[in-house]
C-alpha positions as CSV (number, residue, x, y, z in Angstrom):
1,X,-57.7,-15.2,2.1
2,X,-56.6,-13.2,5.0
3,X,-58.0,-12.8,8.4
4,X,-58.8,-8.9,9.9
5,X,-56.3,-7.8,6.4
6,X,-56.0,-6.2,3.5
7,X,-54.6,-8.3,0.2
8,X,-53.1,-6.4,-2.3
9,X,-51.6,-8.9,-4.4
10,X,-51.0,-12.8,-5.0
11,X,-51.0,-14.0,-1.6
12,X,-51.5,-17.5,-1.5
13,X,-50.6,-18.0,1.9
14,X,-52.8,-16.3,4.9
15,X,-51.7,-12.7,6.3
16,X,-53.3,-12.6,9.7
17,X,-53.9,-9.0,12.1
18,X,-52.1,-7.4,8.9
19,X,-52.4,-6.2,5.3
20,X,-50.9,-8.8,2.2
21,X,-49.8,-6.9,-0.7
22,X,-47.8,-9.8,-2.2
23,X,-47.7,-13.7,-2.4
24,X,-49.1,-14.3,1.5
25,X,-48.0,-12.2,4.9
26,X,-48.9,-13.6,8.5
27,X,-49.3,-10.4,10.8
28,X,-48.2,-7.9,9.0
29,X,-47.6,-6.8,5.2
30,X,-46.6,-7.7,2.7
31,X,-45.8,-5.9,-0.7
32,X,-44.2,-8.4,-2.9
33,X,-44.1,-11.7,-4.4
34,X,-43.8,-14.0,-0.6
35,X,-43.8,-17.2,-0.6
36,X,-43.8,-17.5,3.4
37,X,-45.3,-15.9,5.9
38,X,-44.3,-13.0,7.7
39,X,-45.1,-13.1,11.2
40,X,-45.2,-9.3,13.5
41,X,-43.7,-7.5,10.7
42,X,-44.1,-6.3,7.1
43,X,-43.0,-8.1,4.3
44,X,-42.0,-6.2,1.1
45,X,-40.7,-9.0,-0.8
46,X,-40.9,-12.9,-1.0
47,X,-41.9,-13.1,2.5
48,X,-40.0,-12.4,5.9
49,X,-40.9,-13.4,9.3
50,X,-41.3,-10.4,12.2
51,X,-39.4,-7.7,9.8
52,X,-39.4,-6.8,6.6
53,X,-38.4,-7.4,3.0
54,X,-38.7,-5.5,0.1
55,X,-37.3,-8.0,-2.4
56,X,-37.8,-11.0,-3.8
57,X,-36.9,-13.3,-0.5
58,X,-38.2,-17.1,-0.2
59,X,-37.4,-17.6,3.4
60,X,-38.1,-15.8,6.8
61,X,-36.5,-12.6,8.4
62,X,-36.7,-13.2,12.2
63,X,-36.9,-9.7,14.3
64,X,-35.8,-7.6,12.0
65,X,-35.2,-6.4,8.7
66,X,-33.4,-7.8,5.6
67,X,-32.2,-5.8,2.8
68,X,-30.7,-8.5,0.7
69,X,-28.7,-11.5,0.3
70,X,-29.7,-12.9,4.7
71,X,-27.7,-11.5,7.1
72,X,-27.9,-12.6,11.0
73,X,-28.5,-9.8,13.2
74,X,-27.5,-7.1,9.9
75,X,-28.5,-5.9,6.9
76,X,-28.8,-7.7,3.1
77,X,-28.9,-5.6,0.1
78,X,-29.1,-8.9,-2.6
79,X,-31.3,-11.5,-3.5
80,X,-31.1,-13.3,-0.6
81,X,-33.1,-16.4,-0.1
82,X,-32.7,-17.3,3.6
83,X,-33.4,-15.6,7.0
84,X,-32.3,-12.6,8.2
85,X,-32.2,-12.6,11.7
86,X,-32.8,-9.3,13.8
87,X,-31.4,-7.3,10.8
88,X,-32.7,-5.7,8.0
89,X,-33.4,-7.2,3.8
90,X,-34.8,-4.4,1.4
91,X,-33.6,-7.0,-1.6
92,X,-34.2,-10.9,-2.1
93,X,-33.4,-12.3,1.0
94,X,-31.1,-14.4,1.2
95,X,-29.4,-17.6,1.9
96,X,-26.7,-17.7,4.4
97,X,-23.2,-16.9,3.8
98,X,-21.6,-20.5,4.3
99,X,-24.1,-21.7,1.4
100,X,-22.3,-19.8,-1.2
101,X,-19.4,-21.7,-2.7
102,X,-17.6,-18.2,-2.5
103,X,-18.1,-18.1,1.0
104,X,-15.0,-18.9,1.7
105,X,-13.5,-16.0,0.6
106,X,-14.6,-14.1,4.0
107,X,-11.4,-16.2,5.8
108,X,-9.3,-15.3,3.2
109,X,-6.1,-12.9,3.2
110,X,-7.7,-10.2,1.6
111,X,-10.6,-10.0,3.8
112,X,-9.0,-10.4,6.7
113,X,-5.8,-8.8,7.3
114,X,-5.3,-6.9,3.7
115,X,-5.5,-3.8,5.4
116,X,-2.9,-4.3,7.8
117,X,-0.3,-4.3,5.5
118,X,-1.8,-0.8,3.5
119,X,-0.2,2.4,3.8
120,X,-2.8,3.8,2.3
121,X,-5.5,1.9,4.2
122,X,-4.5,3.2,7.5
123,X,-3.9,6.5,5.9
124,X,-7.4,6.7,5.1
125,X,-8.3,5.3,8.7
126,X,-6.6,8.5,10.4
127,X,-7.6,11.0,7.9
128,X,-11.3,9.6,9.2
129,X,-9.6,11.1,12.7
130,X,-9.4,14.7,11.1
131,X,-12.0,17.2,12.2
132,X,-13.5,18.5,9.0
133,X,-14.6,21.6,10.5
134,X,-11.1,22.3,11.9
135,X,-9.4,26.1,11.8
136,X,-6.1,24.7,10.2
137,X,-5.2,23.2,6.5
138,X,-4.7,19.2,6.8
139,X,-0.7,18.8,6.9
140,X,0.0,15.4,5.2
141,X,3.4,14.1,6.8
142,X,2.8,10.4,6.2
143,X,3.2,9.4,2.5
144,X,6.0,10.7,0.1
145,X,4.1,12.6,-2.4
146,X,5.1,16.1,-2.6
147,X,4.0,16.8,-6.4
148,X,1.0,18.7,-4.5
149,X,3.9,21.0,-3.8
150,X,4.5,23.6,-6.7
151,X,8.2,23.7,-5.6
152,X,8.9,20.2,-6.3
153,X,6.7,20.9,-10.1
154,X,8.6,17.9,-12.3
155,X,11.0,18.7,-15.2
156,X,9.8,20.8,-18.1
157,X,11.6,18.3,-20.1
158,X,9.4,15.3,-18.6
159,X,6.3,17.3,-19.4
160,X,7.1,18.4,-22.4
161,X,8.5,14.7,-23.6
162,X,5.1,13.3,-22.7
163,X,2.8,16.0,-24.3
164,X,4.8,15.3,-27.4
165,X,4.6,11.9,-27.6
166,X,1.1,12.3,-27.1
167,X,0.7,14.7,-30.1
168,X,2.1,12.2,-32.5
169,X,-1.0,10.4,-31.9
170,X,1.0,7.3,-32.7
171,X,0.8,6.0,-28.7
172,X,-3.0,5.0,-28.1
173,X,-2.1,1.9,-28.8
174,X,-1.4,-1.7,-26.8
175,X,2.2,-2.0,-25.9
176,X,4.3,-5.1,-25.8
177,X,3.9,-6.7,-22.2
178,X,7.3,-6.3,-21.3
179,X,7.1,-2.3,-22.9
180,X,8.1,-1.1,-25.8
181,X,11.6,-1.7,-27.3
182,X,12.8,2.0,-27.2
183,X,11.8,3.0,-24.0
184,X,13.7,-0.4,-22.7
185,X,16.4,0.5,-24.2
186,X,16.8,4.1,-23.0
187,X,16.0,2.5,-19.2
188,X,18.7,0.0,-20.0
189,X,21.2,2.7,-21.2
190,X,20.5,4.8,-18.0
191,X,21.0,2.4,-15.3
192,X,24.5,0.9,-17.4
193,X,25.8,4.6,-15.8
194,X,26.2,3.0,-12.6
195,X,27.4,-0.9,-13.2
196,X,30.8,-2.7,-14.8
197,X,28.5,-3.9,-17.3
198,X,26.0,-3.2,-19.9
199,X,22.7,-3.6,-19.8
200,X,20.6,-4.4,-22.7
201,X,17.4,-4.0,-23.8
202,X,16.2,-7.5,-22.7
203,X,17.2,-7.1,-19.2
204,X,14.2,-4.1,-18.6
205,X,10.4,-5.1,-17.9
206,X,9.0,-2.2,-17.6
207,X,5.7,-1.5,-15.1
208,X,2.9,0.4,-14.1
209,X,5.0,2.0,-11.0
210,X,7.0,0.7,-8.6
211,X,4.2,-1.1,-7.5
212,X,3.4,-3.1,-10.2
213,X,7.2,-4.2,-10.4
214,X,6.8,-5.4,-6.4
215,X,3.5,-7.2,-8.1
216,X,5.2,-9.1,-10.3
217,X,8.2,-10.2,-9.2
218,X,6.7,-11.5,-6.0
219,X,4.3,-14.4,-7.4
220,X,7.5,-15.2,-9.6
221,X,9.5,-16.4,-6.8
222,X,6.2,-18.2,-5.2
223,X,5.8,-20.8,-7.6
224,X,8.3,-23.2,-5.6
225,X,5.9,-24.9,-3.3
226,X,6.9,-24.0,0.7
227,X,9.2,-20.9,-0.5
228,X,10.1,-17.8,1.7
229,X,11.3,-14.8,1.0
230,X,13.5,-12.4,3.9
231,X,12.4,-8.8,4.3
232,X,13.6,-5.8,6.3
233,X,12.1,-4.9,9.5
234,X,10.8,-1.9,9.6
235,X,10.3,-2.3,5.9
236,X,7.7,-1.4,3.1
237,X,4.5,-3.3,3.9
238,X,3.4,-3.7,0.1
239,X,6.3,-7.1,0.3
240,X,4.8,-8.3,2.5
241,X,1.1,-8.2,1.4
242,X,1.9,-9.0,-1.9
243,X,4.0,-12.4,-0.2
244,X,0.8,-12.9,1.9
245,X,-1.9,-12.8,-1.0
246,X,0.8,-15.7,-3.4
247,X,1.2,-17.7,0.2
248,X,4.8,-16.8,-0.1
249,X,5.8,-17.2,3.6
250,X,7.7,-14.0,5.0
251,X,11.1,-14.1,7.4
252,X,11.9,-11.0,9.0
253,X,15.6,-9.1,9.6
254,X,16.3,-6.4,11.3
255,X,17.5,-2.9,10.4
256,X,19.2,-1.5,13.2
257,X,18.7,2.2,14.4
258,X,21.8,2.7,16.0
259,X,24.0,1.9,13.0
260,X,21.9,3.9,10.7
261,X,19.8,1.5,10.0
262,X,22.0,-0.8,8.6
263,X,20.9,-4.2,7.7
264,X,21.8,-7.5,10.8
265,X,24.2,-9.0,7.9
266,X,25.0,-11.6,10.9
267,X,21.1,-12.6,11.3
268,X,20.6,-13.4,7.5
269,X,22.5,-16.8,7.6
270,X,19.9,-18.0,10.8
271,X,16.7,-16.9,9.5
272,X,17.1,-18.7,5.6
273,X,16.8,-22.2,4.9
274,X,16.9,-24.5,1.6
275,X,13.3,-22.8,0.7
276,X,14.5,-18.9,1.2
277,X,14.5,-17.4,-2.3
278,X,15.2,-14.0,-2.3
279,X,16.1,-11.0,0.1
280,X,14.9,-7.6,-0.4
281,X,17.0,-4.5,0.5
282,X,15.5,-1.0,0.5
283,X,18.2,1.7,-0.8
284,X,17.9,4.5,-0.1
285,X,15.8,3.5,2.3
286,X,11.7,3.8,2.8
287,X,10.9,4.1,5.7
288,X,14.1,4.8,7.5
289,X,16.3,7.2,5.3
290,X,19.6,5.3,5.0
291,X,21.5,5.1,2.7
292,X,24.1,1.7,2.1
293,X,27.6,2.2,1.7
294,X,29.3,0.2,-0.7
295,X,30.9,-2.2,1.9
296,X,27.6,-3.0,3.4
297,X,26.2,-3.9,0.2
298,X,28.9,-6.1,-0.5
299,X,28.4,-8.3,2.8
300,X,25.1,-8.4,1.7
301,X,25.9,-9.7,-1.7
302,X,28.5,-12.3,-0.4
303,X,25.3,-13.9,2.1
304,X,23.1,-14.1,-0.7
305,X,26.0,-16.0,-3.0
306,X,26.3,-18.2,0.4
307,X,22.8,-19.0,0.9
308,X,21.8,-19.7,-3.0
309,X,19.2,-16.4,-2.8
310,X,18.8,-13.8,-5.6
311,X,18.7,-10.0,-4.3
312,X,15.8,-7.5,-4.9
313,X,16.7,-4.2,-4.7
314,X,14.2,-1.5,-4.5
315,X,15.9,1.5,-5.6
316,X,13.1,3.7,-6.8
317,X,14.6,6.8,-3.7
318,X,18.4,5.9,-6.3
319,X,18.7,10.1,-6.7
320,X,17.7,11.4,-3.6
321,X,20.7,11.2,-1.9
322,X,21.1,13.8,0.5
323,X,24.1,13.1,2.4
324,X,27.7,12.9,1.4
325,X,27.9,8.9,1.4
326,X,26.6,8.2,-2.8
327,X,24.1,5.8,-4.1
328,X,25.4,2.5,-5.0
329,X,23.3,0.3,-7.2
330,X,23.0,-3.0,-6.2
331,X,23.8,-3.9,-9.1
332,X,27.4,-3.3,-8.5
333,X,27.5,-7.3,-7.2
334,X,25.0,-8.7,-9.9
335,X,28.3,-11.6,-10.7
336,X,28.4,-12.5,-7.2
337,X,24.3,-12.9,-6.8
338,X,21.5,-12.0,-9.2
339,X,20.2,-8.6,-8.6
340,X,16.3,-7.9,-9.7
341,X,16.4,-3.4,-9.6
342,X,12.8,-2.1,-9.2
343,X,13.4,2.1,-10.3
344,X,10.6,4.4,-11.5
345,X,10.2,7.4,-12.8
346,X,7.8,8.3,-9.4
347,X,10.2,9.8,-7.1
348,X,13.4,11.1,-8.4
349,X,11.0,13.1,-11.4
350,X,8.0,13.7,-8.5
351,X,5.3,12.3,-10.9
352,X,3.8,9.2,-9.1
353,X,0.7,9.8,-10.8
354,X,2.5,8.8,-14.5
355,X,2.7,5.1,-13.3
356,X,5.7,4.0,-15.1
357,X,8.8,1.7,-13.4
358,X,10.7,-1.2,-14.0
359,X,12.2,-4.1,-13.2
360,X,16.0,-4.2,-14.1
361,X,17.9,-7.6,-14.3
362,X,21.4,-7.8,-13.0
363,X,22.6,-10.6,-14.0
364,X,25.8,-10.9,-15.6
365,X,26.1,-14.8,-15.5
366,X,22.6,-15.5,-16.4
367,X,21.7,-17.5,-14.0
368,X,18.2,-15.5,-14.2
369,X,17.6,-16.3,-17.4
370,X,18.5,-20.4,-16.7
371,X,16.6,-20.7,-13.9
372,X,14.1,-19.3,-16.2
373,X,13.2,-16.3,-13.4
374,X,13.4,-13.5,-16.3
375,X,10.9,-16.1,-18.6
376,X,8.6,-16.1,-15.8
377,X,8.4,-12.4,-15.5
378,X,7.7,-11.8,-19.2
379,X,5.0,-14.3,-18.8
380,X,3.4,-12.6,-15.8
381,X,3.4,-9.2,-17.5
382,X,1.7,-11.0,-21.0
383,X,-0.9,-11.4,-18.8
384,X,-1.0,-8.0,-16.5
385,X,-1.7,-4.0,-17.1
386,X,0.8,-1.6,-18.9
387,X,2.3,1.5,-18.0
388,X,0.6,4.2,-20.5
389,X,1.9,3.5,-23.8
390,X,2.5,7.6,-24.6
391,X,4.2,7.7,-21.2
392,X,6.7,4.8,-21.9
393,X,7.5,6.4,-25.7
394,X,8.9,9.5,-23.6
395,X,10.5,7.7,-21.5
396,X,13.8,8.1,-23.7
397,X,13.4,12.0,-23.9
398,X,12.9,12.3,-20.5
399,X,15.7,9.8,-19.4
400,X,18.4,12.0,-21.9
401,X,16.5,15.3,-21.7
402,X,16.1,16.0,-17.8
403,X,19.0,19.0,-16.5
404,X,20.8,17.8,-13.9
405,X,19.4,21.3,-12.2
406,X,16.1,19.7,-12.0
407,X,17.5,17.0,-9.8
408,X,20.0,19.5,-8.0
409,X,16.8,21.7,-7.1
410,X,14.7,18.5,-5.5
411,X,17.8,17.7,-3.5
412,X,18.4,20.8,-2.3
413,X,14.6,20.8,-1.0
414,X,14.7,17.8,0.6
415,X,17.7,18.3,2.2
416,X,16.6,21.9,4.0
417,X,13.5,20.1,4.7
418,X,15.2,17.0,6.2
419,X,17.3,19.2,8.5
420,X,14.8,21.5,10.0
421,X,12.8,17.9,10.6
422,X,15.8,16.2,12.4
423,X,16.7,19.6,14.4
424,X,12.6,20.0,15.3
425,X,12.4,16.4,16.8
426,X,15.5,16.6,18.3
427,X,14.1,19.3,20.2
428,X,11.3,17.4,21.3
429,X,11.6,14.8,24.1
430,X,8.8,13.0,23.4
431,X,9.6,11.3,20.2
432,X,13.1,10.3,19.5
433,X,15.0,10.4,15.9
434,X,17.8,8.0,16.0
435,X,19.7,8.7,12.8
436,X,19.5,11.3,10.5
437,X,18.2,11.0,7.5
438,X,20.5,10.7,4.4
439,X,18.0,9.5,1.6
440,X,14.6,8.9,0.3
441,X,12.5,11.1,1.4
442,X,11.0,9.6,5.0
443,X,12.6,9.4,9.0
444,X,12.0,6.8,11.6
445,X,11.2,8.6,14.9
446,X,10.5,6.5,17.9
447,X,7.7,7.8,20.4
448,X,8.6,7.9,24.2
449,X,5.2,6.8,25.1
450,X,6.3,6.3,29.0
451,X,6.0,10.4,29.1
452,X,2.5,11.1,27.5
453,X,-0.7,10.8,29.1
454,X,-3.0,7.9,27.7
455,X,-1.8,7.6,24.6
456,X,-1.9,3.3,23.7
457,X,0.6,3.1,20.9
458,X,1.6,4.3,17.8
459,X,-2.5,4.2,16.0
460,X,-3.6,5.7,18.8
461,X,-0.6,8.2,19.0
462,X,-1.6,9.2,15.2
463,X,-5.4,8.8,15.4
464,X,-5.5,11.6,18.6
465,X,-2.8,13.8,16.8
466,X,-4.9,14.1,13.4
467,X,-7.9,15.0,15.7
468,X,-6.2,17.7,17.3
469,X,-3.8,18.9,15.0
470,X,-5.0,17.8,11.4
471,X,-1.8,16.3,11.5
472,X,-1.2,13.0,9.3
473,X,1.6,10.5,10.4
474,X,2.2,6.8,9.2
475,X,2.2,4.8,12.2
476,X,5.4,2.3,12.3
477,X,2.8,-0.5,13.4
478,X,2.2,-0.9,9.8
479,X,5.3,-1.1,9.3
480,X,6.7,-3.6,11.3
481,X,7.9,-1.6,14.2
482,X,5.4,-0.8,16.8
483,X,5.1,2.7,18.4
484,X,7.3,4.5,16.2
485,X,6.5,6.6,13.4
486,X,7.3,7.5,10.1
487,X,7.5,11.4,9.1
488,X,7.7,12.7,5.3
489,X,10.1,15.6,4.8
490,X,9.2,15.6,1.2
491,X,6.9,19.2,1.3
492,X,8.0,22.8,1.7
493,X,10.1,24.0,5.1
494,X,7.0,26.4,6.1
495,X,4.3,23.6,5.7
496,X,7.0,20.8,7.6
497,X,7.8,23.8,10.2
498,X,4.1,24.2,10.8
499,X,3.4,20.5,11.1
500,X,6.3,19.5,13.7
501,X,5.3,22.2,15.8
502,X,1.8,20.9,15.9
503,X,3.1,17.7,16.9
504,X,5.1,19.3,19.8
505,X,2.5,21.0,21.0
506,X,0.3,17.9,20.8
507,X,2.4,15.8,22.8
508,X,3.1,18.8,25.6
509,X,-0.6,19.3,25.9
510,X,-1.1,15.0,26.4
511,X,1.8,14.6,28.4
512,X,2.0,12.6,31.4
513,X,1.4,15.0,34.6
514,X,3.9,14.4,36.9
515,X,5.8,15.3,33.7
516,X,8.5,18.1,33.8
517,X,7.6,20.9,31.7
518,X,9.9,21.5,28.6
519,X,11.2,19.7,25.3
């Protein structure tokens, strides 16, 4: 029994200078099924020493509570069944961490650094930056989604090839992994266009986006122990997470600003090895708005022959060419190295939210399909998610159906939106646009840091500016090139106007002081 207490329960265990509601409390309470003493505290659960526990815990909390599965100096929600120490457990308390066998997990990739390599993960952490209570509407210049837009509304003829696929009600069903037979075909028939060769049905896997293409080709080419894989710099940091979470090893090459962004052909030969097996080239380009010319493209073809390396080329920006230099599939040069095409339907149609791409094969002399490449990709996708089946059985309608106006209209858009963005930062000294954009939908602008006041780099640059301005940007840390950022031109002129003027005004008002006024 207890000494000067209460018990309210099974305590078999004294609860001294306290009340026991459980199985036993030392100095305090306890109001579940303890096993050990609590000591100072309450105990709520299976006991907890100097704190409290409202679960089922077998061990002590020290100074504190615990609301779970032990934590040190925190909080456990679970069934822990260790200490917490100077934290909080309202559950079972727990064991620690390192007793788990899925402990390990906590070192891992994901946990770790997955968020470094998120667009949309740092997006989310500036948003956080935004005041909620601000005067102004929340301008969203750092991710290329402008389907919010009514101006860039998709095709009638996508919508309507959807809702009639729908209405047959003969696409609820599973589709073959690699998608169904018609809409591959229609892909295949669409991208032949643009290439001395045909395509065929066989050669398109098609995907739940873009991103599910990047998803699946890059575990493919990991399975050779020790491989690596060269990527662009700046570059789209979805590579290089997916690399990360396969252990594929990454090898950076520079795009360089002052020749539009064109790829260091002459670094490619340095960087590879016997284990490099593949190269990925972004065209039209995300993040920096180039677009290749067909020359480049071959010296890029002719290094991948020379090195042994198959090509990806992410293509999915293929219509927005707003320049006078045209779009060039890679696939131009699929018999001088294997070309894997990622294209969707998310950008050129402005429906990201439908989900559907694919992976095109370029390979003319079948070395793909030897080395057993395109095998391994219709093995990963037996395994994986589909795009919507009902999407993928419009695909054909909307591939054959969509007026060139539709694409004509976007284009023009873009392009008044991309000038007034190049002539607003141009006019702005403290950020610096080195080539005008010609593609895509994105510009690389270069912040003069040396003239603003307190401003750390490019997070910090983006972090302040959303706070003041409810201004979003993409900082370039994220993707790979460290105090720049990335602007999206993909929204109206007056919304784009609004937000570069913002961003002016933020960077006059946190400019250094011995600073001459001016832009």
């Amino acid at each position: 029994m207890a000494t000067v207490h209460q018990s309210n329960g099974h305590g078999e265990a004294a609860a001294t200078n306290g009340k026991s509601n459980g199985h036993a409390a030392a100095n305090g309470k306890s109001n579940g099924h303890g096993e050990a003493a609590a000591a100072n505290g309450r105990s709520n659960g299976h006991a907890a020493a100097n704190g409290k526990s409202n679960g089922h815990g077998e061990a002590a909390a020290a100074n504190g509570r615990s609301n779970g599965h032990a934590a040190a100096n925190g909080k456990s929600n679970g069934h822990g069944e260790a200490a917490a120490a100077n934290g909080k457990s309202n559950g079972h308390a727990a064991a620690a961490a390192a007793d788990w066998n899925f402990a390990g997990g906590k070192d891992g990739i994901l946990a770790t650094t997955g968020a470094k390599n998120s667009i949309r993960a740092i997006r989310y952490k500036i948003s956080a930056s935004v005041e909620e209570s601000g005067p102004r509407p929340v301008l969203p210049l750092a991710h290329g989604d402008p389907s919010v837009f009514p101006a860039f509304r998709t095709a009638v003829e996508a919508e309507d090839a959807v809702a009639a696929a729908l209405r047959t009600g003969q696409f609820s069903c599973y589709a073959a992994g690699v998608g169904l037979p018609a809409a591959r075909s229609a892909v295949a028939e669409h991208l032949s266009q643009g290439v001395p060769y045909k395509l065929s049905a066989d050669d398109i896997f098609l995907t739940a986006g873009g991103t599910q293409a990047i998803e699946v080709i890059i575990p493919v080419l990991a399975q050779t122990a020790g491989a690596n894989i060269l990527l662009p710099r700046p570059g789209y940091p979805n590579y290089e997470a997916r690399a990360a979470f396969n252990k594929l090893e990454v090898r950076h090459f520079d795009l360089i600003p002052e020749k539009g962004w064109e790829i260091d052909v002459d670094s490619l030969e340095s960087i590879a090895d016997k284990n490099t097996t593949a190269m990925l080239i972004i065209n039209p380009n995300n993040p920096c708005g180039s677009v290749y010319s067909y020359e480049h493209l071959a010296k890029v073809a002719e290094v991948a022959r020379k090195l042994g390396i198959l090509v990806i080329a992410d293509e999915v920006y293929g219509k927005l060419v707003l320049g006078n230099a045209p779009f060039i599939p890679m696939g131009v040069f699929g018999h001088i190295a294997p070309v894997l095409s990622i294209g969707s339907l998310s950008k050129s149609w402005i429906v990201p939210g439908w989900r559907l791409g694919w992976v095109a094969v370029y390979d003319p002399t079948k070395i793909l399909e030897e080395t057993k490449i395109s095998t391994s990709i219709t093995n990963y996708l037996n395994v994986s998610t589909d795009p919507a089946t009902f999407v993928q059985a419009a695909l054909p309608q909307i591939l054959e159906n969509t007026k060139e106006d539709f694409f004509k209209r976007i284009i023009g858009l873009l392009r008044e939106s991309s000038e007034i963005c190049y002539r607003e930062i141009k006019e702005n000294k403290y950020i610096t646009c080195p080539h005008k954009p010609e593609g895509s939908m994105f510009v690389m602008v270069k912040l003069n840091l040396h003239l603003l006041e307190e401003i750390h780099d490019d997070i910090d640059f983006c972090c302040k500016l959303a706070k003041e301005e409810s201004v979003i940007l993409c900082p370039g840390s994220v993707l790979g090139m460290e105090n720049w950022v990335r602007i999206t031109f993909a929204c109206v002129p007056s919304s784009l106007q609004d937000g570069l003027e913002r961003i002016k005004s933020f960077c006059q008002r946190n400019k250094k002081k011995n600073s001459i006024n001016g832009c």
